[in-house]
DOVEX-874983 format. One line per field, with one value per residue (C-alpha): x, y, z; residue number from 1. Coordinates in steps of 0.5 Angstrom, whole numbers, plus 500, padded with zeros to 3 digits. Example, Ala and Ser with C-alpha at 12.3 -4.5 7.8 and 13.67 -1.06 7.14 Angstrom:
2
x: [525; 527]
y: [491; 498]
z: [516; 514]
nr: [1; 2]
***
This chain:
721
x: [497; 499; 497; 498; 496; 494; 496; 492; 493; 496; 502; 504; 510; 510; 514; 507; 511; 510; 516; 520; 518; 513; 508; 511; 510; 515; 512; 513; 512; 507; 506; 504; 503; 498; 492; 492; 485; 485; 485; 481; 486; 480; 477; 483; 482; 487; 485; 491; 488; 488; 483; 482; 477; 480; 478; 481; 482; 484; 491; 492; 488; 487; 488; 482; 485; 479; 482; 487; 491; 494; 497; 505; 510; 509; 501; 499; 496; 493; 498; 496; 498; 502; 499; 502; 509; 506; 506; 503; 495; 493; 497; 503; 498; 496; 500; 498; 496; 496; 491; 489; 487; 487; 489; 487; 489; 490; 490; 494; 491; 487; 487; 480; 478; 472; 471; 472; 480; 479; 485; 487; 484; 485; 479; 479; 478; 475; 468; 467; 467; 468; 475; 479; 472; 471; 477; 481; 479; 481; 486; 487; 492; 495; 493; 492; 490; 492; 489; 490; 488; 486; 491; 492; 490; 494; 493; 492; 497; 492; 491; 484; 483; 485; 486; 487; 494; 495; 499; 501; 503; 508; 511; 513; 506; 504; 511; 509; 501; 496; 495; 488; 489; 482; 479; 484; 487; 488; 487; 493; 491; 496; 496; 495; 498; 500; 497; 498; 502; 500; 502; 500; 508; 508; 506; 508; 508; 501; 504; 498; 503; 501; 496; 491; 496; 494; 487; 492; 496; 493; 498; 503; 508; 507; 512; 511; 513; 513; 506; 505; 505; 506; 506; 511; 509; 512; 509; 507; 511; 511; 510; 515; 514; 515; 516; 509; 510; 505; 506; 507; 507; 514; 514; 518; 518; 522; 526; 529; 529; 527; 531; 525; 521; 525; 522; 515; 512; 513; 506; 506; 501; 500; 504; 507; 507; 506; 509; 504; 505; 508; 501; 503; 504; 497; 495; 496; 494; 487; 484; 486; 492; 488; 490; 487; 486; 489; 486; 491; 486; 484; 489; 486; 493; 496; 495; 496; 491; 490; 488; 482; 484; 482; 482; 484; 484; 491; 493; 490; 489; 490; 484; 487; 483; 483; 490; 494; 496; 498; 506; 510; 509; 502; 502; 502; 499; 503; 502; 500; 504; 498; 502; 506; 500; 495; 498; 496; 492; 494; 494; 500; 500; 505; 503; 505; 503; 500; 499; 493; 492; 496; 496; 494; 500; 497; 504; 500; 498; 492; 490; 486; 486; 479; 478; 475; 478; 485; 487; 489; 484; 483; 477; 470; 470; 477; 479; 480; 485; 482; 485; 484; 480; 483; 484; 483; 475; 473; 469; 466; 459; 458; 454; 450; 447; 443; 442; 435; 432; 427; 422; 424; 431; 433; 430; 433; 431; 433; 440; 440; 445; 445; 439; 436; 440; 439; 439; 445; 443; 437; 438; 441; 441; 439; 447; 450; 446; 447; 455; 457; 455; 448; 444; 437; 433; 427; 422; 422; 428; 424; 421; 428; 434; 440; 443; 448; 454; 458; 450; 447; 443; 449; 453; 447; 446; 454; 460; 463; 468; 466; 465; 464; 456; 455; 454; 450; 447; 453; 454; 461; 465; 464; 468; 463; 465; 462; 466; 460; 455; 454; 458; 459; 455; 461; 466; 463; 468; 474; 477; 474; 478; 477; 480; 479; 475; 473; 475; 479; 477; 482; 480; 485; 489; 486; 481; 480; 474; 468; 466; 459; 458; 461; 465; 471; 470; 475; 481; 481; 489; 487; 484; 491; 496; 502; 501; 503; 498; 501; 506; 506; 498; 491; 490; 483; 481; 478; 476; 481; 485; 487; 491; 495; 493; 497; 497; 500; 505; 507; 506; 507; 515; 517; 514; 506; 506; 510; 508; 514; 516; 516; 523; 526; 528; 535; 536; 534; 527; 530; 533; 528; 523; 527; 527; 520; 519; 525; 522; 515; 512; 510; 516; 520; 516; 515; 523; 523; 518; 521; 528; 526; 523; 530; 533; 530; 529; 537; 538; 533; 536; 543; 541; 539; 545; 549; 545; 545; 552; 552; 557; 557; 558; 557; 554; 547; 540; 541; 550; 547; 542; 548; 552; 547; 545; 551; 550; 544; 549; 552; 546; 545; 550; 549; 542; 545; 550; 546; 540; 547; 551; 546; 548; 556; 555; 551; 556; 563; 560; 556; 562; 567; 560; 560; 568; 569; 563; 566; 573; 570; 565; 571; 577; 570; 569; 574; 570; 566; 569; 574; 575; 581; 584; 587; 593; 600; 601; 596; 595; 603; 601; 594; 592; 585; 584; 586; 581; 572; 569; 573; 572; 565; 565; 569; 565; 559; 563; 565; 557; 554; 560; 558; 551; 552; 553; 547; 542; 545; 544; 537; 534; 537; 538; 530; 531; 536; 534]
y: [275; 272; 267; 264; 257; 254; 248; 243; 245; 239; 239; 245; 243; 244; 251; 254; 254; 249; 244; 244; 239; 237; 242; 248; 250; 255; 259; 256; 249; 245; 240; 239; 232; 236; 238; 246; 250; 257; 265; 270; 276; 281; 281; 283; 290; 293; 291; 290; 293; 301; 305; 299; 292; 287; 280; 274; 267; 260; 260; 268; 275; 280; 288; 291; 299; 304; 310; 313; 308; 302; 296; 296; 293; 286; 287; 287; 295; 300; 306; 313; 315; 322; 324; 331; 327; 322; 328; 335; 333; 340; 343; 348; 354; 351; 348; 341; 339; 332; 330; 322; 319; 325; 331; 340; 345; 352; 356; 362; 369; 369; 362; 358; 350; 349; 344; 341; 338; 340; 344; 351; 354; 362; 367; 371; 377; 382; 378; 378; 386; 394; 393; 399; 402; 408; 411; 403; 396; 390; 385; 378; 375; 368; 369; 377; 382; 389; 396; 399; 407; 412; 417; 421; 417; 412; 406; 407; 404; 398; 396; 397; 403; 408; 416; 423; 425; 431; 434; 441; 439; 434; 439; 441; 444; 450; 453; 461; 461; 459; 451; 448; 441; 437; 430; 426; 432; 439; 446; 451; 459; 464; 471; 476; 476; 467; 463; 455; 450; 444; 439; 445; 445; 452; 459; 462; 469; 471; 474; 478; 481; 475; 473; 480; 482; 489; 490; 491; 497; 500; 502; 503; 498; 492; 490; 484; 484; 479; 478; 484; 488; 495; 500; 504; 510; 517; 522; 529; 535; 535; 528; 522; 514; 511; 504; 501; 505; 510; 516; 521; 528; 531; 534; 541; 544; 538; 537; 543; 546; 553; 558; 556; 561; 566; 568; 566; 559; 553; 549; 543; 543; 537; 537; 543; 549; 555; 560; 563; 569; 564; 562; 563; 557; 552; 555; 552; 555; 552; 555; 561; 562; 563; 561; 557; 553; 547; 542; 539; 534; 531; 525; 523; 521; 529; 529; 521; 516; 521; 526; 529; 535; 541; 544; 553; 558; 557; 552; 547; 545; 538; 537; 533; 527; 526; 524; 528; 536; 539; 539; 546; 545; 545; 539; 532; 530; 527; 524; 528; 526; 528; 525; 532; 536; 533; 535; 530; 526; 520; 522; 520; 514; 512; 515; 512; 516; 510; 512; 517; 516; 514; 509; 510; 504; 501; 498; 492; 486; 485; 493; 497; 505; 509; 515; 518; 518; 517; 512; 505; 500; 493; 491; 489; 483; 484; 486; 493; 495; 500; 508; 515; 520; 525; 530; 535; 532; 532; 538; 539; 542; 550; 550; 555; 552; 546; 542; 544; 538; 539; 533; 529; 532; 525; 523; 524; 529; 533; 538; 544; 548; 556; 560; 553; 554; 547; 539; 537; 530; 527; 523; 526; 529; 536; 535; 532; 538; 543; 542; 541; 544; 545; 552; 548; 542; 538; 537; 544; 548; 554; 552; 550; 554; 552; 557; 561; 559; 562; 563; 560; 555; 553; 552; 548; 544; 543; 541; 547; 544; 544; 538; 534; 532; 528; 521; 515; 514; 517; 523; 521; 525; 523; 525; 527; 525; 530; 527; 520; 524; 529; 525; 529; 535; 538; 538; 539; 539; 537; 531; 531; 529; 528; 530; 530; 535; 538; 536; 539; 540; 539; 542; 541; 545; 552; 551; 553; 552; 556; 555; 559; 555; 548; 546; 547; 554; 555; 561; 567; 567; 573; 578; 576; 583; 579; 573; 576; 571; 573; 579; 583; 580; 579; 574; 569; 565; 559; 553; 550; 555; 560; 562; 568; 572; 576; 582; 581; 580; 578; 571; 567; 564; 556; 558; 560; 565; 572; 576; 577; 579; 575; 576; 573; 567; 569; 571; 567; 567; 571; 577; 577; 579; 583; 587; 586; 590; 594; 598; 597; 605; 605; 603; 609; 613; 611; 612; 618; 622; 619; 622; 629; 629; 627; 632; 638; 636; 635; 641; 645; 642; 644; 652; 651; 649; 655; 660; 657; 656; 664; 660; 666; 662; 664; 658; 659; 654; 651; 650; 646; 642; 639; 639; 633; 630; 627; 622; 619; 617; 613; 610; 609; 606; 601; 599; 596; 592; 589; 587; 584; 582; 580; 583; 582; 586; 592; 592; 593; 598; 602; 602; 604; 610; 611; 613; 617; 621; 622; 624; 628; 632; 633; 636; 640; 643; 648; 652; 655; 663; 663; 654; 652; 646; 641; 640; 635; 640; 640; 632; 632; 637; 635; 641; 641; 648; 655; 660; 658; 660; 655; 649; 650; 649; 644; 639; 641; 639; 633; 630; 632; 628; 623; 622; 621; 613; 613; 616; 611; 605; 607; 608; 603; 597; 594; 595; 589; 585]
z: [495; 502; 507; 513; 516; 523; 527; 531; 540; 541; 536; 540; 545; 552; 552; 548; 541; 536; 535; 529; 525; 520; 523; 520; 514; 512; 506; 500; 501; 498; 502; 510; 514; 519; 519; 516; 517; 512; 516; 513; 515; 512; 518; 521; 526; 522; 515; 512; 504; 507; 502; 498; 500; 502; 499; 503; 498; 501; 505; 503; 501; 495; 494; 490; 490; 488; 482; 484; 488; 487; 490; 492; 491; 496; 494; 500; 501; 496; 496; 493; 485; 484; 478; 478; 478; 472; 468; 467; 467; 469; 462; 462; 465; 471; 478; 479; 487; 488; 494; 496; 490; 486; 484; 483; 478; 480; 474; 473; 472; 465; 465; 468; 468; 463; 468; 475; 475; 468; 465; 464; 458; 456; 458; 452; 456; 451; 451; 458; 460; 457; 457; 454; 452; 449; 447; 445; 442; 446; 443; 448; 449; 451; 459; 458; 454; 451; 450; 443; 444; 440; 437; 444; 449; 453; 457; 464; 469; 470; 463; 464; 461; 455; 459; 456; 454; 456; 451; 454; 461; 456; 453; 445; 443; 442; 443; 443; 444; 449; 450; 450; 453; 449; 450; 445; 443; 444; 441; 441; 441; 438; 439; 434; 427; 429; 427; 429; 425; 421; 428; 432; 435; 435; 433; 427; 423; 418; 412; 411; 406; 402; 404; 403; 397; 395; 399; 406; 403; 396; 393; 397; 399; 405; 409; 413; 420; 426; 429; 424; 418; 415; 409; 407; 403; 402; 407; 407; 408; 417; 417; 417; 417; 424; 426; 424; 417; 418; 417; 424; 425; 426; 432; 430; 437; 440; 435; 433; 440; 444; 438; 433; 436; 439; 446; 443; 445; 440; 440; 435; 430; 426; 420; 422; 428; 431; 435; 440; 446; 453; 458; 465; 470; 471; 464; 456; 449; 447; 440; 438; 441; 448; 455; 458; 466; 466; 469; 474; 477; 471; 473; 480; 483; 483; 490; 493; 495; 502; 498; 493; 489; 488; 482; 481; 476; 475; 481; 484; 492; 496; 501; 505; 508; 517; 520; 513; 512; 505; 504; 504; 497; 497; 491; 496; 503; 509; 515; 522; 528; 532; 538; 537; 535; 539; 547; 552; 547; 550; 558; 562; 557; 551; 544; 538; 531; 525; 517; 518; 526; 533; 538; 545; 549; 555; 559; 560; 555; 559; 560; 554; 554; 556; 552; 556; 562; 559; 563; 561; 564; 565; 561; 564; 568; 571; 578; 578; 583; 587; 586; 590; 587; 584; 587; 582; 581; 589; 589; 595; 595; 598; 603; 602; 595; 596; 589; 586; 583; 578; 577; 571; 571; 572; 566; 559; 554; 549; 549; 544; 542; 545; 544; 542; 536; 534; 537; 539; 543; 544; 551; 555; 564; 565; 567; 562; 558; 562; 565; 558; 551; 552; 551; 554; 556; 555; 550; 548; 549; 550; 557; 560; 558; 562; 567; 565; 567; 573; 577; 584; 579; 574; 581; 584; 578; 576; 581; 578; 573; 566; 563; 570; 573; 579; 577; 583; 589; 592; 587; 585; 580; 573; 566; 561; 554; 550; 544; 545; 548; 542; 536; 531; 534; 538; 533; 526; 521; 525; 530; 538; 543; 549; 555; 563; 563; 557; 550; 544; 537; 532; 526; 519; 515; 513; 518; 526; 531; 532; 540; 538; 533; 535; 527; 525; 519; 513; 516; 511; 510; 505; 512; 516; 514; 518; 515; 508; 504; 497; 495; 489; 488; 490; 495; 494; 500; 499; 503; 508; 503; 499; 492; 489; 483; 479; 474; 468; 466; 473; 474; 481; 483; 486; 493; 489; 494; 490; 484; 480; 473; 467; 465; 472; 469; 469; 476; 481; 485; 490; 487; 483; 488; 490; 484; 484; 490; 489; 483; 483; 482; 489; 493; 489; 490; 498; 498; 494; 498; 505; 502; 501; 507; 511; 507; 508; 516; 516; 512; 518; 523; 520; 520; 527; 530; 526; 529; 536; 536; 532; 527; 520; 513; 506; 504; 502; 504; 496; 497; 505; 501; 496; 502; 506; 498; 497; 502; 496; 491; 496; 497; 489; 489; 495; 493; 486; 489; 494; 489; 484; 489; 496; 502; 502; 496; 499; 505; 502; 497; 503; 508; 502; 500; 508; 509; 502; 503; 511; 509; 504; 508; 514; 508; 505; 511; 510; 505; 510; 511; 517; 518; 516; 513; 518; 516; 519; 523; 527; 528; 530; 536; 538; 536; 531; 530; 533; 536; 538; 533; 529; 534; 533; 525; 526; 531; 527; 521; 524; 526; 519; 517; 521; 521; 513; 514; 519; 515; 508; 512; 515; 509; 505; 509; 509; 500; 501; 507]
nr: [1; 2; 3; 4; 5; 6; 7; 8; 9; 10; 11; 12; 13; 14; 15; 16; 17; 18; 19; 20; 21; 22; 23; 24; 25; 26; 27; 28; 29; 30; 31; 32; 33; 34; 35; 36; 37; 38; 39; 40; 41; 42; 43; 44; 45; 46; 47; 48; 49; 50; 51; 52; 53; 54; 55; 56; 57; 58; 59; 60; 61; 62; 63; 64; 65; 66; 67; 68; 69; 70; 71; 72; 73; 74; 75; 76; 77; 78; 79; 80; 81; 82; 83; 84; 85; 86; 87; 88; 89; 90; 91; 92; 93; 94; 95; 96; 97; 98; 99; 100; 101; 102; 103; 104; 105; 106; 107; 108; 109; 110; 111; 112; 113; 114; 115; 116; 117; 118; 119; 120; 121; 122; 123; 124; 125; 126; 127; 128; 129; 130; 131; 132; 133; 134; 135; 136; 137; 138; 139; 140; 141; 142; 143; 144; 145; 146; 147; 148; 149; 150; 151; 152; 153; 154; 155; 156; 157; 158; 159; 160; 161; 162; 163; 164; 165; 166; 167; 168; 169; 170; 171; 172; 173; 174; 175; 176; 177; 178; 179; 180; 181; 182; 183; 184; 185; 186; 187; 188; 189; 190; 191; 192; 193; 194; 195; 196; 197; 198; 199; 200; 201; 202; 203; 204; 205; 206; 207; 208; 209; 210; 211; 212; 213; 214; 215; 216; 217; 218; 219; 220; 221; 222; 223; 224; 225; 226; 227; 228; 229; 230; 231; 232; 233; 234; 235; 236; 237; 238; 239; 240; 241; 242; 243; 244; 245; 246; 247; 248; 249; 250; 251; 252; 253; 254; 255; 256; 257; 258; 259; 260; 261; 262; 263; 264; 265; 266; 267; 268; 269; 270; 271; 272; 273; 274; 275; 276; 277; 278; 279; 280; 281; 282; 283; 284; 285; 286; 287; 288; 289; 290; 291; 292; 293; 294; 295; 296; 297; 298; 299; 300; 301; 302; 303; 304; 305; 306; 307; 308; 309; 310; 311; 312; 313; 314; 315; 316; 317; 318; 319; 320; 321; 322; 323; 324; 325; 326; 327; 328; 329; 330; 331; 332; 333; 334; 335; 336; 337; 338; 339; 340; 341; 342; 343; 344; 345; 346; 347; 348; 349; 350; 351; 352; 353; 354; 355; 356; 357; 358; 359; 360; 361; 362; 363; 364; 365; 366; 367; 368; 369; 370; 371; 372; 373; 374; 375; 376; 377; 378; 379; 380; 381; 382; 383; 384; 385; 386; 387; 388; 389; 390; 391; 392; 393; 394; 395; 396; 397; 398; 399; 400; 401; 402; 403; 404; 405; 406; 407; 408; 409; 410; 411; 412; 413; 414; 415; 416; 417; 418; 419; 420; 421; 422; 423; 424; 425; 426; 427; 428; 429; 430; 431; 432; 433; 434; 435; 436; 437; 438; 439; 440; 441; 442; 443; 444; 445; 446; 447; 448; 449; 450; 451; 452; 453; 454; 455; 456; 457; 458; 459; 460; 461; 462; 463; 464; 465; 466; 467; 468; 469; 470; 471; 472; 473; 474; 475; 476; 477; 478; 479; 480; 481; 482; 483; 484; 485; 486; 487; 488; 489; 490; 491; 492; 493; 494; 495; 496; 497; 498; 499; 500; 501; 502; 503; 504; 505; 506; 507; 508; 509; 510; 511; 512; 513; 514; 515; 516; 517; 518; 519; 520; 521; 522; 523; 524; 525; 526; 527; 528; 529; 530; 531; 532; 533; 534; 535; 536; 537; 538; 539; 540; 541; 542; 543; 544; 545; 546; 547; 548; 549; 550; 551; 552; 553; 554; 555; 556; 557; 558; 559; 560; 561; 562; 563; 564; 565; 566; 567; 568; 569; 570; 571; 572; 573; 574; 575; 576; 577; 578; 579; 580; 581; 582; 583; 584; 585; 586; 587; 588; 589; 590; 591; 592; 593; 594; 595; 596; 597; 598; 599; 600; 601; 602; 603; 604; 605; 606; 607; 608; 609; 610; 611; 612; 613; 614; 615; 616; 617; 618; 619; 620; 621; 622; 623; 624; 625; 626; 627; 628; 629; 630; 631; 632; 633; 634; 635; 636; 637; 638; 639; 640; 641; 642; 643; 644; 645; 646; 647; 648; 649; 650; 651; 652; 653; 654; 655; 656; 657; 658; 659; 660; 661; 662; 663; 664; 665; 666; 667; 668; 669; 670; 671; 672; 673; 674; 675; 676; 677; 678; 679; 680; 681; 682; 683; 684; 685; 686; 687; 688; 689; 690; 691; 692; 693; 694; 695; 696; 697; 698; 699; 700; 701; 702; 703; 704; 705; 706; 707; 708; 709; 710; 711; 712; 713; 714; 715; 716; 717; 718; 719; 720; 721]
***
């Protein structure tokens, strides 16, 4: 409480101060001569209480502070109460915010007011939404809850939820099967003979032993294995328990080797095993003991992916698919280089062979090649550099002809072949049909044959140049593609390519192009004599190629190509060959006929020189026939040693026949009446023989003599060549 008192004006001294004295009335003081009147400091322009009401009383004034506020310590104002620093109003879950004359509370999370500036109560969680529904119960908790999930499930990362447990992405189920992961669980697949265990940790082993007991194996024994089991019983003669129990046929052929049957076939049979008369190559034994074909083609992949097989009595062919050609070997198909088989295929352009095709190269980026011109150009659109005609196609036109234009000939119609033997195209000019390929043109061929070529009508309708027509306003010169126009007509069987002018037909292995016809027809390898299509047998032509067949007991050697003997095995296929041609009944008997023939020619030939020269002998026609007959012994023998021993060997026994056969004519010759041996004396002296008579027997001793090792070598050198 305060107050304060007020003075009378003229109890005021002149300096506008009241004077000391009994005016002043310090506070405290009861008593006051003067005359005091009370002040209402309530009406103040400030008033003194702040947020309270101020109530004035005599000589002083009275602080009514609101709820929340009280007065101060002089009582002269109304000052704020911290209740949040009295105390914890708002509980321990909350924060307290004191505010002019009150307070706030602020929950914390999971916590709620039950009423305005009440305090914080718990939210019980589970009763207020689908919490860890529908695979977990909810369980609150003070300012929370929890989640307890089910048996293979966990809680999310926000606790709000129960998730799936994916057991085969965490590891340690299932170890050796197929894990199934399921909604809470998961299923575990194990492969045959395992079954999964009771916590579906892994897979073990099925003892169907014990399990199936005697049903599985009867009276034999089982004998449980991993993932398995097997009976193991006593076998039959022939037959031995393999790996699983069973019993497998032994097979005796393989084991005992080639000495079981001698030099017959050993053929397995189940439980034992026949010996059977050998099959040639491309035949089996079948029932009965009989040979039959075998089917290479059986397989699908003898011949490659570039390839369909073809099968043969005894062989089988490789038809080769464009763009590949059979190996020597006839059993695989192999790229073709066209650029080095197809000349010129790419122009004055870079070639480049690719798997099955080739590549025709532009020397720019922006350029592409034009197959029928052959030439690479920039594509549609782009500026074309201007280029001169070539030379070779300026044709300039003969006076003396003059275009004969037939109404309609600049229209298209349809081209035949020669004779009007077939359609070949249906749009074409009289030109286009005419200068190429066709026979005849227009709707019906037979009204409007082609000139013949090399006509005043063909000169007039054609630049000249086959494959060339006169094309635009101007008649320029333009390449035909007979590839395009005529497709598949103008080179049936075979690849078309074009060319400026013309086109080329390129046809596959064993084939050849027949212009009459316009295809590609099959080459009869078997009509070619040089070719020598199969030797010591009997050729079959076949489509695109042909086989060898062989007389029994010849059969076919590595090549597929000679008939040679069955026992050639031992030698090497050369020399059996060679043996084969050798003593085949046909040569022996072209050789023996040929030797005597030369015998008795030489033998003429000898009697005539003795009675041209008047040289007299004894010796009878019989003793000149055995005189020129040793020369065959040497023969013999050069033959033999070159069939054993090849050329080197057929050389040295020659040459060594050659000198003993000359130095024993020439020492011979002496036996004929009035001839005399040479001797050292007449080598030392220069001096052959004395008298004409013997000079002349001995020069013609000395040229039999030699003729003997020309005559051994000419008839014996094409029998080891």
């Amino acid at each position: 409480m305060a107050g304060s008192w007020h003075c009378p004006r003229e109890a005021h001294s002149a300096g506008g101060a009241p004077p000391p004295g009994p005016c002043s009335r310090a506070r405290g003081t009861r008593a006051s001569p003067c005359s005091l009147a009370d002040v209402d400091e309530c009406r103040d322009a400030r008033p003194p209480c702040g947020a309270g009401s101020c109530e004035n009383l005599p000589g002083a004034y009275r602080c009514l502070c609101p709820e929340g506020y009280r007065t101060g310590a002089r009582q002269a104002e109304c000052q704020d109460v911290d209740e949040c620093a009295a105390g914890t109003p708002c509980g321990l879950p909350s924060h307290c915010t004191n505010t002019a004359g009150s307070f706030r509370c602020e929950c914390r999370p999971g916590y709620r007011a039950q009423a305005p500036g009440g305090p914080c109560m718990d939210v019980n969680e589970c009763l207020e939404g689908d919490f860890c529904f529908p695979h977990g119960e909810c369980l609150n908790a003070d300012g929370s809850y929890t989640c307890l999930c089910a048996q293979g499930f966990a809680a999310a990362p926000d606790g709000a939820s129960c998730l799936d447990v994916d057991e085969c992405r965490r590891g340690g189920a299932c170890e050796g099967g197929r894990c199934v992961n399921t909604e809470g669980s998961f299923d575990c697949y194990c492969p045959a003979g395992f079954r999964a265990g009771p916590d579906k940790t892994d897979c073990q082993d099925v003892d169907e032993c014990q399990d199936y007991r005697d049903a599985l194996c009867g009276a034999q024994r089982c004998e449980n294995l991993p993932g398995s089991y097997r009976c193991v019983a006593d076998c039959d003669p022939g037959y031995e328990a393999g790996s699983n129990g069973q019993c497998h046929d032994v097979d005796e052929c393989e084991t005992y080797g080639a000495h079981l049957c001698g030099a017959q076939r050993c053929q397995n049979l189940p439980g034992s095993y026949r010996c059977v008369a050998p099959c040639d190559p491309g035949y089996e034994p079948g029932p009965g003991s009989q040979c039959h074909d075998v089917d290479e083609c059986a397989n699908g992949t003898r011949c490659g992916v570039h390839a369909v097989c073809h099968n043969l009595p005894g062989a089988f062919q490789c038809l080769c698919d464009q763009g590949y050609e059979t190996t020597r070997d006839g059993h695989h198909c192999q790229d073709v280089n066209e650029c080095e088989t197809l000349q010129g295929v790419c122009g004055a352009e870079l070639c480049e062979n690719v798997e099955g095709s080739f590549l025709c190269l532009c020397p720019s980026s922006d350029q592409e090649f034009d197959p029928m011109t052959g030439r690479c150009t920039r594509p549609p659109g782009a500026a074309l550099p201007s280029r001169p005609e070539p030379p070779e196609l300026r044709v300039e036109p003969e006076p003396e002809l003059e275009p004969v234009l037939v109404p309609g000939e600049g229209a298209r119609r349809e081209c035949y072949r020669q004779g009007c033997g077939g359609l070949l195209a249906w749009n074409t000019t009289r030109q286009e049909c005419c200068c190429t390929l066709g026979g005849g043109w227009g709707p019906e061929c037979s009204t409007r044959p082609c000139p013949t070529r090399g006509s005043a009508q063909y000169q007039a309708l054609c630049p000249g140049i086959g494959g060339i027509v006169a094309s635009g306003p101007h008649g320029a010169l333009a390449d035909v593609d007979e590839c395009v126009l005529f497709g598949s007509h103008a080179c049936m069987g075979g690849v078309c390519v074009n060319k400026v002018p013309g086109y080329a037909c390129y046809c596959p292995s064993g084939y050849y192009y027949e212009r009459e016809q316009l295809e590609c027809v099959d080459n009869d390898e078997c009509q070619d004599e040089e070719a020598e299509a199969c030797v010591g047998g009997r050729c079959v032509n076949t489509v695109g190629s042909y086989y060898c067949s062989c007389q029994a007991p010849l059969v076919l050697d590595a090549s597929q190509r000679r008939c040679v003997a069955n026992d050639s095995q031992a030698l090497d296929a050369n020399q059996a060959v060679c043996w084969q041609e050798v003593v085949s009944p046909d040569i022996l008997a072209l050789q023996a006929s040929s030797a005597l023939a030369w015998l008795i020619v030489e033998v003429l030939v000898i009697l005539l020189s003795l009675y041209l020269m008047t040289v007299n002998t004894d010796l009878t026609t019989i003793d000149l026939v055995a005189f020129s007959g040793y020369k065959y012994v040497g023969m013999i023998v050069g033959v033999v040693s070159g069939l054993l021993f090849g050329r080197t060997g057929y050389y040295l026994l020659l040459s060594w026949c050659c000198v003993t056969i000359f130095f024993f004519m020439v020492r011979a010759g002496g036996t004929w009446p009035g001839a005399r041996r040479l001797g050292p004396e007449d080598l030392g002296t220069g001096v052959l023989v004395r008298g004409a008579k013997n000079q002349l027997r001995m020069y013609l001793t000395m040229a039999i003599a030699a003729l003997q090792p020309l005559f051994m070598y000419w008839l014996t050198y094409h029998l080891v060549w």
